[in-house]
C-alpha positions in Angstrom: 17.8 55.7 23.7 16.1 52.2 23.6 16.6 50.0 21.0 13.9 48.4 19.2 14.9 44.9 17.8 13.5 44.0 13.7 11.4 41.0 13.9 12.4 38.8 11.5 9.7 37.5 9.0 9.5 34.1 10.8 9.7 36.2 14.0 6.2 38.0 12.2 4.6 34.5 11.6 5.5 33.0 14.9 3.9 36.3 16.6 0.6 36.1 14.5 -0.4 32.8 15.4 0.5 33.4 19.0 -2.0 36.1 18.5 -4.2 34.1 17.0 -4.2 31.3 19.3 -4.5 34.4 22.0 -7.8 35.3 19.8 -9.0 31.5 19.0 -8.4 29.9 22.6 -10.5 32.4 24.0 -8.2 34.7 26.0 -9.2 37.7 24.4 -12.8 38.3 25.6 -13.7 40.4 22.2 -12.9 37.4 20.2 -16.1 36.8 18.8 -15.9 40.5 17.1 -12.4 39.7 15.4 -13.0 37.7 12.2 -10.3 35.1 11.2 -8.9 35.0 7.5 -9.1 32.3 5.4 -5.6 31.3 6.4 -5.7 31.7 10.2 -8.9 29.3 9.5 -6.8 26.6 7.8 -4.4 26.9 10.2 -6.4 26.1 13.5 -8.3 23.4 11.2 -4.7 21.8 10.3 -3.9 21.7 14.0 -7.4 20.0 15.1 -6.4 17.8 12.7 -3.7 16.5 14.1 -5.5 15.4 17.2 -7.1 12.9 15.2 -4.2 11.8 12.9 -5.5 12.9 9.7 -3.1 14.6 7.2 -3.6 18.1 5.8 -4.3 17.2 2.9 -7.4 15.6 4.2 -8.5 18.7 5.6 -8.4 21.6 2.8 -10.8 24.1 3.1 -11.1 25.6 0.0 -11.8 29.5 -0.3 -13.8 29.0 -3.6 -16.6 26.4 -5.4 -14.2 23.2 -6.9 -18.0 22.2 -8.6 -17.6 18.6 -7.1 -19.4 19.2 -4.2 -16.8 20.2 -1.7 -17.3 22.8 0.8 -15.8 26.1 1.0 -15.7 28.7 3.0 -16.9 32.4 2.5 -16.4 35.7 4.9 -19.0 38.1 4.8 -20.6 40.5 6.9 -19.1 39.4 9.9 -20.2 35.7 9.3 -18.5 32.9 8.5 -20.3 31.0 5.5 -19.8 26.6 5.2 -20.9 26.9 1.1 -21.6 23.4 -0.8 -21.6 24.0 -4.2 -21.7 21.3 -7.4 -22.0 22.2 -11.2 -22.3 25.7 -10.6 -25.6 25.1 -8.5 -25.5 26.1 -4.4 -26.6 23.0 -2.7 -26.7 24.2 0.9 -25.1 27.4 3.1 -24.8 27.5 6.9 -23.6 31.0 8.1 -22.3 31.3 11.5 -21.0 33.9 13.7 -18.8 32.6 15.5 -15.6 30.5 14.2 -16.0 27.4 16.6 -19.2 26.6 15.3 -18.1 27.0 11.7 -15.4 24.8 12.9 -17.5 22.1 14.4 -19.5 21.9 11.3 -16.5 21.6 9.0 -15.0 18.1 11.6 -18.9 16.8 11.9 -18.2 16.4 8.1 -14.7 15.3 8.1 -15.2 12.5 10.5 -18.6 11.9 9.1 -16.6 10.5 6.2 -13.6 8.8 8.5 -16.8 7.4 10.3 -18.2 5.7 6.8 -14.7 4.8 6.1 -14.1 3.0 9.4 -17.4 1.1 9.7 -16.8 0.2 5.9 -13.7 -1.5 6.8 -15.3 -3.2 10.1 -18.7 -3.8 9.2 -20.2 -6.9 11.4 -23.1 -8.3 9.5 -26.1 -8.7 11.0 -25.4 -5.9 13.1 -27.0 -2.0 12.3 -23.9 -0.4 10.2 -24.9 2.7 12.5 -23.8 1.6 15.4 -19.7 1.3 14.4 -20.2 4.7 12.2 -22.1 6.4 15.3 -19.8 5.8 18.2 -16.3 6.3 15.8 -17.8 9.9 15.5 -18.6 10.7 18.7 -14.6 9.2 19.5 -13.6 11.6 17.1 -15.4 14.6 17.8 -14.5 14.0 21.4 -10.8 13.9 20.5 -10.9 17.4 18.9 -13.2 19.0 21.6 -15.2 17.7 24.2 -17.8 19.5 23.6 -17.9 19.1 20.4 -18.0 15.3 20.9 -21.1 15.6 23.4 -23.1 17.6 21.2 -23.0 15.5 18.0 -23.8 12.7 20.7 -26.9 14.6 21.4 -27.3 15.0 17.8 -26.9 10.8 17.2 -29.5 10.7 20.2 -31.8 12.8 18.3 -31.3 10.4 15.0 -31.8 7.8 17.2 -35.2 8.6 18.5 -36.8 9.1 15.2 -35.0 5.8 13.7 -33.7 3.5 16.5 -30.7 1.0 15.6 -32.2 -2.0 13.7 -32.2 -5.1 15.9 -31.7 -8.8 14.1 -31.6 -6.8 10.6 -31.6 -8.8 8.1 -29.2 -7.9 5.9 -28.7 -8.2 2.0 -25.9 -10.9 2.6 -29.1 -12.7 4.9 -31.2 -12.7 2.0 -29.1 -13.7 -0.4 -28.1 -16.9 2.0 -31.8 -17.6 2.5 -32.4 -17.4 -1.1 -30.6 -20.3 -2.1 -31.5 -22.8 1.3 
């Protein structure tokens, strides 16, 4: 008679996300028809996270409206649905089907902000603010996925043809100076 050995509840957990990182990294080839939880969700998104250094807390995805404008994220009908909603009011909704994209959309906003926050704090004036924003996202897309960091390269370029970096701006800090020679 074989005996068959109780997995302990941390034996359970440490088997799911195995499983999960089976389903997320692609070596099941039905992947795309399995859909995540919320949990699973914030668990891949807390370990992309640490590629880039940023704490959890940074990166809450939240399963319901706060009303300030966060997103959140919705399952339905097989899709995966990036919700922005403030005062009640639905500003935007992206649905995707499969959970990288949902993913990539989710980091394009994180680091969108990390981006703002590191130009803020190395801003060169005179220079198109753009330009330090731009290329920190792209660094940090590319950290999480290199794919990911290529296509919102290809997204900048797009920006970029349709409103080219500004060359000897003057800036508000110019004006200002000029104003009182």
């Amino acid at each position: 008679m074989r005996k068959v050995k109780k997995l302990s509840s941390r034996d359970k957990a440490v088997k799911q996300q195995l499983e999960i990182g089976k389903l997320y990294n692609g070596n099941n080839k039905q992947r795309k028809n399995v859909m995540l939880n919320h949990q699973q969700i914030q668990k891949i998104i807390n370990d992309y996270s640490k590629k880039i250094g940023l704490n959890i807390d940074d990166v809450i995805l939240r399963d319901m409206p706060s009303g300030f404008g966060e997103p959140h994220l919705e399952i339905s009908d097989d899709y995966y649905h990036y919700v922005i909603c403030e005062r009640g009011s639905e500003l935007s909704r992206e649905s995707f089907l499969d959970i990288d994209d949902f993913i990539y959309e989710f980091f394009e906003m994180v680091t969108s902000r990390v981006a703002g926050e590191y130009e803020q704090e190395n801003s060169v004036i005179g220079e198109d603010q753009r330009v330090i924003r731009f290329n920190k996202q792209i660094e940090l897309m590319t950290q999480l996925n290199h794919e990911w960091g290529r296509k919102k390269e290809a997204d900048i370029a797009e920006i970029l043809q349709n409103a080219p970096y500004s060359v000897n701006k003057i800036t508000w800090l110019n004006k200002l100076l000029n104003f009182f020679k």
